[in-house]
Each structure stands twice: as structure tokens, then as C-alpha cells.
N, C-alpha and C positions, 0 to 999 in steps of 0.2 A: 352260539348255542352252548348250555352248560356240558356238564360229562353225560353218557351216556347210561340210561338208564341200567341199573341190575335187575335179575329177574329171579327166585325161586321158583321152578317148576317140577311135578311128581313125575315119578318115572312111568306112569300111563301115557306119556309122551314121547315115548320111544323114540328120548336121546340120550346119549349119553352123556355120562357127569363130567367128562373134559370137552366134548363135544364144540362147544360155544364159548366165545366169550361171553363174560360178566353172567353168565346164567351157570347157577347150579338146580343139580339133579339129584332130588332127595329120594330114599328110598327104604324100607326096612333092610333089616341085616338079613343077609340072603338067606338062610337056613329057613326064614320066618315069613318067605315073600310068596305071596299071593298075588296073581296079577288085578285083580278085585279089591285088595286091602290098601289102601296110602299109607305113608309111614306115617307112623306115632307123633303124636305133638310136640311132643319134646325135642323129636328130632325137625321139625319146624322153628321151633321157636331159636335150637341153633344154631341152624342155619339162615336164619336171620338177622342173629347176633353176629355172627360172623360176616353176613353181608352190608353189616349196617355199618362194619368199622374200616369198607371200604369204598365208599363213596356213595353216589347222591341221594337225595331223598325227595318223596318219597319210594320205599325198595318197593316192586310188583313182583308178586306172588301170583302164579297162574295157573288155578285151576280147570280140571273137567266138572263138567256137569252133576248133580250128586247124584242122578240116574245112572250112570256110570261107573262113580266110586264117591264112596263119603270123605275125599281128599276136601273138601272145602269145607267141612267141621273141623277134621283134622287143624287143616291150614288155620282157621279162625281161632282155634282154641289155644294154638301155637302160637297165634300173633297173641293173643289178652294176656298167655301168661309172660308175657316181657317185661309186664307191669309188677311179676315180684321180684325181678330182679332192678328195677327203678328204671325199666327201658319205658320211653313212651309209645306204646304199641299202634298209636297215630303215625309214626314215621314208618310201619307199611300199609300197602294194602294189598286186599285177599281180593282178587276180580274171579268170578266163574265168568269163565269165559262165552257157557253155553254151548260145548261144542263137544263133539265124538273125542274120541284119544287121540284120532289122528288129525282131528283137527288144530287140537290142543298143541299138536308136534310141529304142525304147520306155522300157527302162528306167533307158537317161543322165537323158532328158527329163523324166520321173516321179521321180526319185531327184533330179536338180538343184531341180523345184518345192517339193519338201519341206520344205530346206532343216536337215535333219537333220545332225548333226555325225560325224564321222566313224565314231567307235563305231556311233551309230543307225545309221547308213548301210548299215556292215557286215554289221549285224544284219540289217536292213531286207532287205537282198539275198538271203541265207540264203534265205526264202521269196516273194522275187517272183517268182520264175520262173512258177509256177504263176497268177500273177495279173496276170500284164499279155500284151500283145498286143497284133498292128495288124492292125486291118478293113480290107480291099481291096472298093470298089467296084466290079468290072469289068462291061464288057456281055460279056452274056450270051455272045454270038457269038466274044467274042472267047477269051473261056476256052474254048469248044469247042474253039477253032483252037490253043492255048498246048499249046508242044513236050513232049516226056515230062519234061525235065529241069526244069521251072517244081513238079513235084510236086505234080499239082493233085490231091486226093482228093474223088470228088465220089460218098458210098456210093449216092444217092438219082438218080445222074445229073445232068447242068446241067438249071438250067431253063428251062423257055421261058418264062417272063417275061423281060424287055429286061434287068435287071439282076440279076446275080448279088452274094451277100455272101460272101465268104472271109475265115476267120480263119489269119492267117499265122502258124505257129509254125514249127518244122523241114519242115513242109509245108504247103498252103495248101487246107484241108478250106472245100466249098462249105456254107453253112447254109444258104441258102432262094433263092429268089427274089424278085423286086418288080417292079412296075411304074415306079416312080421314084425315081431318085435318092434323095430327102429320105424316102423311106417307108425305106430300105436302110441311110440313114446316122442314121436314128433306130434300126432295130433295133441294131447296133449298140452307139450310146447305150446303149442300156436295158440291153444286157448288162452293163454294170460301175458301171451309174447308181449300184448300190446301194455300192461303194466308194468312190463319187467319182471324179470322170474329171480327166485332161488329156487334153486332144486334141491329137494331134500333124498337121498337115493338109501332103499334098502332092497336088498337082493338082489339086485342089478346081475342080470347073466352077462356071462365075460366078451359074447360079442357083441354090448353094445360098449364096449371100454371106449375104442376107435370112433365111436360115434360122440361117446363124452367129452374125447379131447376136441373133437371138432366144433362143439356147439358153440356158437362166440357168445361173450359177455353178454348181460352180466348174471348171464345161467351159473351159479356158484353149486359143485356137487357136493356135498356132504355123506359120507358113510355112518346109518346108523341100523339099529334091527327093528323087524316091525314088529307091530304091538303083538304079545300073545295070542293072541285071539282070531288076529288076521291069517296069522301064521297055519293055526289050528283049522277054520274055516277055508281057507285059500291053499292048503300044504305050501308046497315050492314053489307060491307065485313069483312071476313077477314082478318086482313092484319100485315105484317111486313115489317120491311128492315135489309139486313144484307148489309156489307160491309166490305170490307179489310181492315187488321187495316196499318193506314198509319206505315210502319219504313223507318229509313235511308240509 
């Protein structure tokens, strides 16, 4: 297998910019950042240049949905202008990925572990949509409270147990309740155990630390923040992402 594919992705994917290998995280200059606005094409186009002078081709560029954020005109216009500096803007490509912010986080994060080369990569994506995702741990109370626009689909109602599980796709569908934490972020687990997981973790409250170290391979945790919005909609949830790990 050749080298492993590089990735450019927007920071609507709440990871961060050293986070990952071969993946960078572009972003406007903070003073200017909107969680709605992608960064400027310019700063696409160099952070492509930059990613192109270090291996394979061709580089994936990974955007959200444009319902989401206009990152993928951005990201495109960033790629065409390559061509005034004599890049051939053919060696990358701009994939919308089709998927929430958090899906967007899930699948950089899972597709970077693989370490699949670009070909596989491409391939690999074709069908992950359907296979990866992030578990939201919220209490219970607080998703009752969460505004219309958070898109909470709960067929069965919230529960009255303390903690709720949501699988966040284009909308964030309640599965069950729990008593605790660790029984919430195991079921979870168990959902994609059988693919193999990465776990992407934000806000992780500190009793389940002990439960982290316990989890055997090849559950990988990663520390990043979750998207504004979650944050905003959910306050101080709790929250993770697992995802399958990409293989060939």
C-alpha cells in the first residue's frame, strides 16, 4: 500500500489542527470566526499548497454539507485558484461529504486512523456514510429543554432516566435511557464494537477517565471540543464519538 492519504478539513469538525495526523484544520483568523462561515479560499488553496509538498496524491479535502456551511465553494474555489500559481488543481479533491459537523468530525477522525492511501480512502468514503456516527450523552432534562432547531427526534419520548443516548446524524434520534453515564457510553460502545471503533471524546466528565483506561483496543480516545452549536443546544453535555475504524 502506497503512503497514507492527507486530508484538509474546516474547523465545523471540531478537531483540532494538531489533533490528527496528515490532516490539517483550517479555519478563519479567530477574531473573524463564525461557527457558520468556512475560512476564506485563500486560505484553502494554502493549505493545499502546503499539503501537496508533502506527499501523495491525490490530497482529500473534506467537507460539510453546504446546508450547513458554504465550506465546499469555499474549499472549490481554493482548489481552481492553484491554477494561477501553475498548481494543477486536479491533484486534489473537494468531497462533500453529505453529513452534519459531527459527522464530518467522525469521519476525518476514522479515515486519518486507517491510514489508507488515497485510492482506498476514496473508496472507503463511498460507503461510510452509513457507518459511522457520534453518540451524545446528554441528561436527560436537558434535552427536554433543547430548542426545535437542535432536531431532537425522540419517537418513544425522553426518558426519565438521568441520562439520555443520541445518535447524531442530520438529526439527533434519542435511543434509550440510562442511569449512568458509563452504562450510556457503553451502549454506545456496543453499537459499532462489532466494526471496531475510534472514539472521538469531547467533554468526557472525569468519572468516566477509569472507565477510558479500561476500554480494550482498538477503542482510540482522542480529546477535541464539540461543535458550537452542540455545545449551545446541549450546555454541559456529555458527549463522545465513536466511529469504525476505516480498513481496506
Amino acid at each position: 500500500m502506497s503512503e497514507a492519504a492527507r486530508i484538509v478539513t474546516d474547523y465545523s469538525s471540531a478537531l483540532e489542527g494538531d489533533a490528527l495526523d496528515r490532516v490539517a484544520v483550517i479555519a478563519p483568523d479567530e477574531g473573524k470566526r463564525r461557527f457558520s462561515d468556512p475560512a476564506p479560499r485563500a486560505t484553502y488553496t494554502a493549505a493545499f499548497r502546503e499539503a501537496l509538498r508533502e506527499g501523495p496524491e491525490p490530497l482529500l479535502c473534506l467537507v460539510g454539507p453546504y446546508g450547513y456551511s458554504p465550506a465546499f465553494t469555499a474549499a472549490a474555489g481554493g482548489r481552481n485558484d492553484l491554477a494561477r500559481e501553475e498548481i494543477d488543481p486536479d491533484r486534489v479533491r473537494v468531497l462533500n461529504v453529505g453529513r452534519s459537523f459531527l459527522g464530518l468530525g467522525a469521519l476525518t477522525a476514522s479515515l486519518a486512523a486507517s491510514g489508507l492511501d488515497p485510492k482506498g480512502a476514496t473508496d472507503w468514503l463511498d460507503d461510510a456514510g452509513v457507518a459511522t456516527g457520534m453518540w451524545v450523552v446528554a441528561e436527560s432534562e436537558r434535552v427536554e429543554g433543547a430548542p426545535g432547531e437542535a432536531f431532537i427526534e425522540a419517537p418513544d419520548g425522553i426518558p426519565e432516566e438521568p441520562y439520555s443516548l443520541l445518535r447524531v446524524r442530520l438529526a439527533s434520534r434519542v435511543l434509550g435511557g440510562f442511569e449512568t453515564v458509563e452504562e450510556a457510553a457503553e451502549a454506545a460502545l456496543a453499537s459499532v464494537s462489532a466494526a471496531g471503533g475510534v472514539g472521538l471524546v469531547a467533554n468526557a466528565p472525569a468519572g468516566l477517565d477509569a472507565w477510558k483506561q479500561a476500554t480494550p483496543a482498538p477503542v482510540e480516545w482522542r480529546e477535541c471540543e464539540l461543535p458550537t452549536f452542540l455545545a449551545t443546544h446541549f450546555g454541559e453535555a456529555l458527549a463522545f464519538a465513536i466511529a469504525p475504524r476505516a480498513s481496506a
